[in-house]
C-alpha positions in Angstrom: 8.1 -26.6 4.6 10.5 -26.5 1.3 12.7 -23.2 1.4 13.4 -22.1 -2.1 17.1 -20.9 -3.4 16.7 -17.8 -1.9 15.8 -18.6 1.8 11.9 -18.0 1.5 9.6 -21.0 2.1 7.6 -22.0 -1.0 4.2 -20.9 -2.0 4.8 -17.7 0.4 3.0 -14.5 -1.1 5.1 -12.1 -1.2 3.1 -9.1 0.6 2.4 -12.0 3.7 6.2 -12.9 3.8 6.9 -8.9 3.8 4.1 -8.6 7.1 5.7 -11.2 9.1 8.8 -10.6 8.5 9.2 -6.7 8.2 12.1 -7.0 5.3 10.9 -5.2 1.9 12.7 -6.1 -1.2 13.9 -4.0 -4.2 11.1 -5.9 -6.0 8.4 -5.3 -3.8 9.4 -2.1 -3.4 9.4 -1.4 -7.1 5.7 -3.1 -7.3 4.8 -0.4 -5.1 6.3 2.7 -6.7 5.0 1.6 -10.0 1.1 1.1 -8.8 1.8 4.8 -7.9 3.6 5.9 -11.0 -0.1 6.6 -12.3 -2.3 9.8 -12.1 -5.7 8.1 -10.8 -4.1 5.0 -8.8 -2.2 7.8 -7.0 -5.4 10.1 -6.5 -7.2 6.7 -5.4 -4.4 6.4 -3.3 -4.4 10.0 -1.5 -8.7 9.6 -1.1 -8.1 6.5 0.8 -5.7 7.5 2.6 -7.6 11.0 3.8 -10.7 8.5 4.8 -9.1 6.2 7.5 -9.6 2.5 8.2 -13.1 2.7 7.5 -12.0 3.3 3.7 -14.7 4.0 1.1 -17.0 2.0 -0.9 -15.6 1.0 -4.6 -19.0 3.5 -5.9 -18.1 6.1 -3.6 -14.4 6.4 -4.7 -15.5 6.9 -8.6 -18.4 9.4 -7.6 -15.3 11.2 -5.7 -13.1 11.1 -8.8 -14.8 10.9 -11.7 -13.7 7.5 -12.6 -15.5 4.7 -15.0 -16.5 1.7 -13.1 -14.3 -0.4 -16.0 -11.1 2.0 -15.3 -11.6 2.1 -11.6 -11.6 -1.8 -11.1 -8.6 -2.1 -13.3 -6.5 0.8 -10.9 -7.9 -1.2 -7.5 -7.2 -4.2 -9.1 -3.4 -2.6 -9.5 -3.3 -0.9 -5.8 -4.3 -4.5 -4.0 -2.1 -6.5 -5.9 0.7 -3.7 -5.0 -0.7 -4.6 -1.3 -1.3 -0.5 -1.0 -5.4 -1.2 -0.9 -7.6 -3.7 1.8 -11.0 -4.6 0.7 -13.5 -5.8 2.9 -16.7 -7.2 2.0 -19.9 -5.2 3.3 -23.4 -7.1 2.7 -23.4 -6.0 -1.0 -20.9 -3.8 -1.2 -16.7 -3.6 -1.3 -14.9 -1.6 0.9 -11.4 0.1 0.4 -9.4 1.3 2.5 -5.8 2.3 2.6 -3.0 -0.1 3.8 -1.0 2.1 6.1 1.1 -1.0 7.5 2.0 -1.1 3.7 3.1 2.3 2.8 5.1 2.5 5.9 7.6 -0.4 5.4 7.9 1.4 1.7 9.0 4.5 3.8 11.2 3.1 6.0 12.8 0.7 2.8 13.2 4.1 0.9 15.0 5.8 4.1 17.1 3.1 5.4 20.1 3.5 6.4 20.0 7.4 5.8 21.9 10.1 7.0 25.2 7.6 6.7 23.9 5.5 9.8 23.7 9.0 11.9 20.6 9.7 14.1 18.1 11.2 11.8 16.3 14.7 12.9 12.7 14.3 11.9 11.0 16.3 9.3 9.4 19.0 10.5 6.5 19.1 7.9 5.8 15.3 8.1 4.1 13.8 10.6 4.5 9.6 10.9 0.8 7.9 10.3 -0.1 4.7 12.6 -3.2 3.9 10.6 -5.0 6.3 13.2 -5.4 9.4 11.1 
């Protein structure tokens, strides 16, 4: 394996090296933030998210917001390449469902190292999700 200037091994995707690794980058991280800097990727977002692992088909989630099939693929497009979105494959139809593992690392990138390396009280209006909600 060839390990490029920066320590990663080549040909690595970047949201694979992330999973196995559990180290988010500035870059990945600002990836993220801006596939969510968007009115309708975040709505997509928020729907998934409310639906679970079992997700919702593609036609389902325009029906739900009143998207274009055209616009809608170019926002999923967006989300998965962000690695925010799974898709999964259902006879005929595609599944989406939100990445929980995903938005997690984001969280705990953002809130590293908070509180100047004190023990942090949790907040008492946020509850963690485990991808069981």
């Amino acid at each position: 394996m060839r390990v490029n200037q920066i320590g990663r091994a080549s040909g690595l995707d970047p949201a694979n090296y992330f999973y196995k690794n559990r180290n988010m980058e500035t870059k990945s991280a600002v990836t993220i933030l801006a596939a969510l800097a968007q009115d309708t990727r975040l709505a997509i977002y928020r729907l998934l998210v409310q639906q679970g692992s079992e997700g919702l088909a593609v036609g389902q989630i325009g029906e739900r917001l009143a998207v274009a099939n055209a616009t809608l693929s170019f926002h999923l497009k967006e989300l998965s390449h962000a690695g925010l979105i799974l898709a999964r494959q259902e006879g005929r139809f595609i599944y989406y469902s939100a990445n929980y593992e995903q938005m997690n690392a984001l969280l705990g990138f953002l809130t590293e190292n908070c509180c100047r390396g004190e023990a942090c009280a949790p907040a008492s209006n946020v509850s963690p999700c485990d991808g069981a909600c």
